[in-house]
C-alpha positions as CSV (number, residue, x, y, z in Angstrom):
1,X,-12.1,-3.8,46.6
2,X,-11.8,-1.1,44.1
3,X,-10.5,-2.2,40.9
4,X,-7.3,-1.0,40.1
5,X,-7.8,1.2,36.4
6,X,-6.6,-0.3,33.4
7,X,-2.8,1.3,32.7
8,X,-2.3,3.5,30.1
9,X,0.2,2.9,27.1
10,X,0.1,6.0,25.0
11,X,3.3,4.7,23.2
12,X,2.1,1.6,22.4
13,X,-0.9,3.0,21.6
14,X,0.9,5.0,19.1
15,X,2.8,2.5,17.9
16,X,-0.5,0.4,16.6
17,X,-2.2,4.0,15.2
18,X,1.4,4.0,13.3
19,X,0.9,0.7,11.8
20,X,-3.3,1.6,11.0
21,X,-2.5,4.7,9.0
22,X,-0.5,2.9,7.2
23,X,-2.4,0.0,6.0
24,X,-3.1,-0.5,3.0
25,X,-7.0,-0.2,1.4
26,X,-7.9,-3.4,2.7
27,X,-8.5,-4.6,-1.0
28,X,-7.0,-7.6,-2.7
29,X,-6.8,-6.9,-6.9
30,X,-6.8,-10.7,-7.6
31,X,-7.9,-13.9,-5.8
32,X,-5.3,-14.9,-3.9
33,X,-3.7,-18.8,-4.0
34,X,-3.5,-18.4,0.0
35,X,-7.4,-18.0,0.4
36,X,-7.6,-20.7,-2.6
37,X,-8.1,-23.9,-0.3
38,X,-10.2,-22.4,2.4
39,X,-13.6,-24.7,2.5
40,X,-16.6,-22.0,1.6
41,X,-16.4,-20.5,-2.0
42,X,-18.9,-18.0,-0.9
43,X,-16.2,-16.6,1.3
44,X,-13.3,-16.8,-1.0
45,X,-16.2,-15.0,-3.7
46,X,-17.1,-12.4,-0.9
47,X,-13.2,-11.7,-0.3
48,X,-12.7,-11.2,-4.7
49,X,-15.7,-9.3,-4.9
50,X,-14.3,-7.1,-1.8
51,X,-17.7,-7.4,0.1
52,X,-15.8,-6.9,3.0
53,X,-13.0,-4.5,3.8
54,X,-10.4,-5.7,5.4
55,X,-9.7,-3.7,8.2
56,X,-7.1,-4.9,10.7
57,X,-6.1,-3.8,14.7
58,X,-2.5,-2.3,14.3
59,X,-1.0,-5.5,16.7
60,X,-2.5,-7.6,14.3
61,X,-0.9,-5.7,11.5
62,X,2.5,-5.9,13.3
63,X,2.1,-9.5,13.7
64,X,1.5,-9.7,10.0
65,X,5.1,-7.9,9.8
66,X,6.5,-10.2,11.7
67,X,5.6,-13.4,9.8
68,X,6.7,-11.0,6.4
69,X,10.3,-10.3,8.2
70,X,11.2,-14.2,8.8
71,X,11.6,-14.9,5.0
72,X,14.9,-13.1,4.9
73,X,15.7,-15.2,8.3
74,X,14.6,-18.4,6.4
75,X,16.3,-17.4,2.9
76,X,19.1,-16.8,5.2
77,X,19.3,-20.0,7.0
78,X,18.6,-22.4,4.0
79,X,22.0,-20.2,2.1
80,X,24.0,-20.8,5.6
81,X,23.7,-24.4,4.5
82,X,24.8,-24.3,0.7
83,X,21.3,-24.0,-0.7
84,X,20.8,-22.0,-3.7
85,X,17.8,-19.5,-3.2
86,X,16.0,-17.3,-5.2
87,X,13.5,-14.7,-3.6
88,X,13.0,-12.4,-5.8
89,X,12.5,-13.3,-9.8
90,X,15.9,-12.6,-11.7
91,X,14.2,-11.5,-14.9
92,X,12.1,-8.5,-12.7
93,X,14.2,-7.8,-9.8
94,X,10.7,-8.3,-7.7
95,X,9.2,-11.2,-5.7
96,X,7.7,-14.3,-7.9
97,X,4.2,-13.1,-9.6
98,X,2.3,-15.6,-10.7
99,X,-1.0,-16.0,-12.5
100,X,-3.3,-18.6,-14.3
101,X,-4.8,-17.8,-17.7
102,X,-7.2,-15.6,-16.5
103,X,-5.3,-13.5,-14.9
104,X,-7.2,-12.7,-12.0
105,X,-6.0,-16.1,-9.7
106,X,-2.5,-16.3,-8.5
107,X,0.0,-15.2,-5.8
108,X,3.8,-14.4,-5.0
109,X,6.2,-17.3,-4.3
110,X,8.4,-16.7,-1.3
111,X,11.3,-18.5,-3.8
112,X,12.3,-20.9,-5.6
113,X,15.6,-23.4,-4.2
114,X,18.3,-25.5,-5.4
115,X,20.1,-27.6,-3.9
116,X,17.9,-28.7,-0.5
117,X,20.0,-32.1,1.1
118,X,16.9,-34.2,-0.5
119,X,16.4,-33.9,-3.7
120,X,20.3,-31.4,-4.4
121,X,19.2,-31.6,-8.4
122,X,15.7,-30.2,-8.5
123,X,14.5,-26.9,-8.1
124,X,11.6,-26.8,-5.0
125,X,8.8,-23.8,-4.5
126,X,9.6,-22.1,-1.1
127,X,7.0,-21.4,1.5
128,X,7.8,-20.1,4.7
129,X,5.0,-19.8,7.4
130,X,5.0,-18.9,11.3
131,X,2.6,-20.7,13.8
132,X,1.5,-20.5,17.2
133,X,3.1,-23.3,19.6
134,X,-0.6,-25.2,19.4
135,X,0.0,-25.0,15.7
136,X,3.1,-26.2,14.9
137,X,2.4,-29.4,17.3
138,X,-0.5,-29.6,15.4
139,X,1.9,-29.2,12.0
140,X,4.4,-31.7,13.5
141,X,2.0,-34.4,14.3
142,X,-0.2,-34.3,11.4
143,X,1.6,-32.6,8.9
144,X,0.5,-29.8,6.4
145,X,-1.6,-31.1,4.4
146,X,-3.7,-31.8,7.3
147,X,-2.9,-30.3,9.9
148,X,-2.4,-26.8,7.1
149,X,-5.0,-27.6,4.2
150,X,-4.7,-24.1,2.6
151,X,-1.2,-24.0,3.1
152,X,-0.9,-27.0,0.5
153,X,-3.3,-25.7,-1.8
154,X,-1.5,-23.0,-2.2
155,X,1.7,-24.4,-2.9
156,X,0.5,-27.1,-5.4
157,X,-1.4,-24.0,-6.9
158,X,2.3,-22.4,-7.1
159,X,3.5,-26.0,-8.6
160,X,1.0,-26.0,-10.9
161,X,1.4,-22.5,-12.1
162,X,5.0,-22.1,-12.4
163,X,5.6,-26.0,-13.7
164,X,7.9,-27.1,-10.9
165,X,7.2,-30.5,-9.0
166,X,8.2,-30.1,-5.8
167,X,7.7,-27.7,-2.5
168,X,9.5,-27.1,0.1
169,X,7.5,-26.4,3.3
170,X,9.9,-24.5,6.1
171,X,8.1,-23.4,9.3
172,X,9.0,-22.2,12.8
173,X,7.1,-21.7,15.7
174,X,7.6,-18.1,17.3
175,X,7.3,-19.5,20.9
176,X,10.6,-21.9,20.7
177,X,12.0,-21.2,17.3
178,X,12.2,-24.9,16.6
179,X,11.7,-25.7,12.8
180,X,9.9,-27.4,10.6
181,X,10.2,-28.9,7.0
182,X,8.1,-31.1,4.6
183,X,9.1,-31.7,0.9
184,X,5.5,-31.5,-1.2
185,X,5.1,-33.5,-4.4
186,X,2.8,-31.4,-6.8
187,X,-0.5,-33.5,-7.3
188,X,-1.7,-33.0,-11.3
189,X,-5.7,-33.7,-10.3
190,X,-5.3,-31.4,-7.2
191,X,-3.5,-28.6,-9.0
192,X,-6.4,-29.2,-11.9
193,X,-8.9,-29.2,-9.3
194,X,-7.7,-25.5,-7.3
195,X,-7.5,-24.1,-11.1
196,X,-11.2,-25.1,-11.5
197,X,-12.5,-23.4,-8.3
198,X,-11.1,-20.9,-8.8
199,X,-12.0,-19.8,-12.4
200,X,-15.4,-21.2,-10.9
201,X,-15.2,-18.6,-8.3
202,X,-14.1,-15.7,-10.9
203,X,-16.8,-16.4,-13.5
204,X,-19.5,-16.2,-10.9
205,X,-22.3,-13.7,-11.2
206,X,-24.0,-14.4,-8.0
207,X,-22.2,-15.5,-4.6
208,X,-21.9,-19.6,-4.6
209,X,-23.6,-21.4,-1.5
210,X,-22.6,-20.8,1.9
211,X,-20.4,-24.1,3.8
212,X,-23.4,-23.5,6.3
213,X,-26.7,-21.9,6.9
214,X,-26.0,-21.7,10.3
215,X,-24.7,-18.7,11.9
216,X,-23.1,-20.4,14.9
217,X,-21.6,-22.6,12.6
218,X,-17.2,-22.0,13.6
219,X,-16.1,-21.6,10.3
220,X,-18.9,-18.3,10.2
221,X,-18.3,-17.3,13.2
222,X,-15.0,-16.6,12.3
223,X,-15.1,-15.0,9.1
224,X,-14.7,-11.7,8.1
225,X,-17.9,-11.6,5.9
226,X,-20.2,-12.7,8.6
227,X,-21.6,-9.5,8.9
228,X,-22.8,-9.9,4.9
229,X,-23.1,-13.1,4.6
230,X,-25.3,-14.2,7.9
231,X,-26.5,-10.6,9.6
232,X,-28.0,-8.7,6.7
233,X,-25.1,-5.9,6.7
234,X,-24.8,-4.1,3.3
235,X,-21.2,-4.8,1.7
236,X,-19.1,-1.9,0.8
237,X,-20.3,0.1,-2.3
238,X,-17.6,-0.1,-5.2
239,X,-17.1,-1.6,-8.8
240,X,-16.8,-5.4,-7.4
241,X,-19.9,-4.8,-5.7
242,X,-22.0,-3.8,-8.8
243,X,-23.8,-5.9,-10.9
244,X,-22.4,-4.0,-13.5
245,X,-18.9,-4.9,-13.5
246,X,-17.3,-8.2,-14.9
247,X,-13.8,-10.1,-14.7
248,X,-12.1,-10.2,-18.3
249,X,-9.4,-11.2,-19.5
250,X,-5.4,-10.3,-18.4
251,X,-7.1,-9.9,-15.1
252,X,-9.2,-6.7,-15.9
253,X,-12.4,-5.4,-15.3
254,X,-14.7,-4.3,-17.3
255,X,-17.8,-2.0,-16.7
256,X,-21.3,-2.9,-18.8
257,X,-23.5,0.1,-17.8
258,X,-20.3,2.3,-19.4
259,X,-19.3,0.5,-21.8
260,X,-15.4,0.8,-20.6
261,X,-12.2,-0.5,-18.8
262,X,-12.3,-0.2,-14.7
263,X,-8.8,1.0,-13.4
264,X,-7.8,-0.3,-9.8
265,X,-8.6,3.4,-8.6
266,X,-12.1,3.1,-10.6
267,X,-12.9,0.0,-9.1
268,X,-12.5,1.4,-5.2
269,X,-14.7,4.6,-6.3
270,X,-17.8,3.3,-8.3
271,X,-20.1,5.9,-9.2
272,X,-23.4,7.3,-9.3
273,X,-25.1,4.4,-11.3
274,X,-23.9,1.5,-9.2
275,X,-26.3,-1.1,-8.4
276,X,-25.6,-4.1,-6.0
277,X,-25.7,-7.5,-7.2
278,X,-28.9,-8.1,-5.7
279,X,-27.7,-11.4,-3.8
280,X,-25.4,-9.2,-2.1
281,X,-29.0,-7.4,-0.4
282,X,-30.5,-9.4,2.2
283,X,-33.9,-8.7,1.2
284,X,-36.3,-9.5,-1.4
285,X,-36.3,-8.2,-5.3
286,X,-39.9,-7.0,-6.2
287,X,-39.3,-4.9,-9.3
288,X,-36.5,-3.5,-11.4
289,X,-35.8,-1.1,-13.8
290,X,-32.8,-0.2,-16.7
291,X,-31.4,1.6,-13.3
292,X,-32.8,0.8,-10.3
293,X,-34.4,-2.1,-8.2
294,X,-37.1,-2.3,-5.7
295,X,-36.7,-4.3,-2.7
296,X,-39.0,-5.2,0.0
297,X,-36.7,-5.2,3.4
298,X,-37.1,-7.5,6.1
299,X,-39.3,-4.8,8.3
300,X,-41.8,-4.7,5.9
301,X,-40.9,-1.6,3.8
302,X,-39.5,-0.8,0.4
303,X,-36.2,0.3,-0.3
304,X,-34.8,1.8,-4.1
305,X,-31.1,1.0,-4.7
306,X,-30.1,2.8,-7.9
307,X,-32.1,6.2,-10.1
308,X,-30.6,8.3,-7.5
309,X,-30.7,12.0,-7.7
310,X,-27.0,13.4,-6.3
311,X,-26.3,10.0,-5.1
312,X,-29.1,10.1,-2.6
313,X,-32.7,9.2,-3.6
314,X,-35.8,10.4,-1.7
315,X,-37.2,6.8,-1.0
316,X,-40.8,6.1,1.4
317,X,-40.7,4.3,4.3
318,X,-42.4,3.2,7.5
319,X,-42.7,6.6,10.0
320,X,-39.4,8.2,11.9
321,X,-39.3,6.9,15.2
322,X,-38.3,10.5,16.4
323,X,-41.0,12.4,14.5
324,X,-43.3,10.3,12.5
325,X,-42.1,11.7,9.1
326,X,-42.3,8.8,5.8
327,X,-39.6,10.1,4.0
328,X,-36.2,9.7,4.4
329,X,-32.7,10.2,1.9
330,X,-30.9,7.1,1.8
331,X,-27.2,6.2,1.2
332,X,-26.4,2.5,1.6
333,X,-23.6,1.7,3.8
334,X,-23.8,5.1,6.2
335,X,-25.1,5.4,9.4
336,X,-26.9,3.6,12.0
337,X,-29.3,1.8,9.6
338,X,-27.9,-1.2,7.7
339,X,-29.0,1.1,4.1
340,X,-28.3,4.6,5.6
341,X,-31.6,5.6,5.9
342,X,-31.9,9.5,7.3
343,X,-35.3,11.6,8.1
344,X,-35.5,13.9,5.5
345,X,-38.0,16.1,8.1
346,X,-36.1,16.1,11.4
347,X,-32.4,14.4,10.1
348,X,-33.1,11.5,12.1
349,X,-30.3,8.9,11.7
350,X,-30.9,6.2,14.2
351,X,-33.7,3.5,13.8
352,X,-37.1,3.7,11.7
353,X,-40.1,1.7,12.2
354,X,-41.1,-1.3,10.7
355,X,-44.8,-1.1,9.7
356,X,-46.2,-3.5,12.1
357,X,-44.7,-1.5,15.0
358,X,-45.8,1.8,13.8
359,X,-49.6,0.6,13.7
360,X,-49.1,-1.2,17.0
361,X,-47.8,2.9,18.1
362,X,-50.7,4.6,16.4
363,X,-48.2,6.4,14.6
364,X,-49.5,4.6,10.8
365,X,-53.0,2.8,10.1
């Protein structure tokens, strides 16, 4: 039997493309208290040092719209009942901004409450969360510290920052509606401990150890950086990304090979004398220079990151596999090959030969 051919939803279609041109950069400026409790600090470094950009199917960004459009539902529900709520910050007009010292860690409250049947006298941090119907029965049975590890961690990180002692956790799950709450009592050591890791984190020049060094490993297999982290792809060329930059105070960056401040737009754009943070390069360091550094790739040949001549250096390399030529222009992160390699004799831009295989071709002695 022929198979019937899959329908075609143009709208919808649209609808998604709609919700993709509008995303934002795929950047986060500061470490975020939601990613704070996740288990791997080489992920959570990855996401800081935007190794990775986030770049998100438009049903996935609707669904991230959804989950944004049940605070007002929540905020709603929780007045309905006599509770006092306050989601936005009376003093800016704008939702809560917090920060730690640094000013590079923090995150947005959803609010803050009086007035919960509980505890009617003391002022609770508000988060409001959707689940799935496998996680909210995985929320109801075990609770969220549990059952929601980051979830807590970022509201004692809230606590902690904003001095308040108590949470109030109010979920729902989008297949029923049914709700959920849990009163969280701010734990000193804990909140201590998330300020550590992350101002750990921050100050780091090099990316911390991976939670495993197995590929296959779930908690890899499902993270956005496994491509850098596991695979050997090249992370995004920017400021973050360059072992130039550095974290200062008041959350800013500063620039060491300029000798000045890094704007958010500077940041995104780099420039010509950007060098990765050679752990970010899976391949091995064999010489540097005031701007440049060698590195022997994991096919046998050399590759130059850095000295380049209008952003694209003339580096040698095993033969083309189209023509043979040894040269090739190079700009990491385009094009087929993981560092962008292209035949500067035909244009070439697929894959180049190792050494071994171009003796084993007669095309090299």
């Amino acid at each position: 039997m022929v198979a019937l051919p899959t329908p075609i939803s143009p709208t919808v279609d649209a609808i998604y493309a709609a919700y993709e041109a509008a995303a934002d950069h795929g950047y986060r400026e500061h470490l975020g208290a939601s990613l704070i409790g996740a288990g791997c600090e080489r992920a959570i470094w990855y996401t800081f040092r935007w190794a990775t950009r986030a770049r998100h199917p438009g049903r996935l960004l609707r669904l991230f719209e959804t989950g944004n459009l049940a605070e007002a539902r929540f905020v709603a529900d929780l007045r309905r009942i006599g509770v006092t709520v306050l989601d936005v910050d009376p003093a800016t007009g704008r939702q809560w901004k917090l920060r730690d010292a640094s000013g590079h860690f923090g995150g947005s409250m959803d609010g803050v409450a009086l007035g919960l049947l509980e505890a009617p006298k003391t002022w609770h941090v508000c988060e409001f969360k959707t689940h799935s119907q496998k996680s909210f029965a995985k929320l109801k049975a075990e609770g969220v510290a549990a059952a929601k590890p980051t979830h807590w961690a970022q509201m004692q990180a809230y606590m902690h920052l904003s001095g308040l002692e108590r949470a109030f956790y109010l979920a729902v799950c989008k297949d029923t509606d049914e709700l959920y709450q849990e009163r969280i009592h701010y734990d000193a050591e804990a909140g201590l401990r998330i300020l550590a890791k992350a101002t750990r984190i921050i100050n780091a020049a090099r990316p911390p150890a991976r939670i495993s060094e197995d590929p296959a490993w779930w908690e890899c297999r499902l993270c956005e950086h496994h491509a850098v982290c596991h695979a050997g792809a090249v992370p995004e060329r920017h400021c973050r990304s360059c072992l130039h930059a550095t974290p200062v105070a008041e959350g800013a960056w500063h620039c060491g090979r300029h000798q000045q401040a890094l704007s958010r737009r500077d940041q995104q754009s780099g420039c010509g004398a950007h060098l990765y943070i050679p752990d970010l390069i899976a391949a091995e360091q064999i010489d540097a220079g005031d701007d440049w550094v060698n590195y022997r790739l994991p096919d046998g040949s050399e590759w130059r990151d850095g000295a380049a001549v209008n952003d694209s250096p003339i580096i040698s390399h095993g033969p083309c596999n189209r023509c043979g030529a040894n040269s090739y222009s190079v700009r990491p992160g385009t094009g087929p090959h993981p560092f962008g390699l292209t035949c500067t004799s035909c244009g070439h831009r697929g894959r180049w030969l190792g050494r071994a295989e171009a003796v084993a071709r007669g095309i090299a002695a």
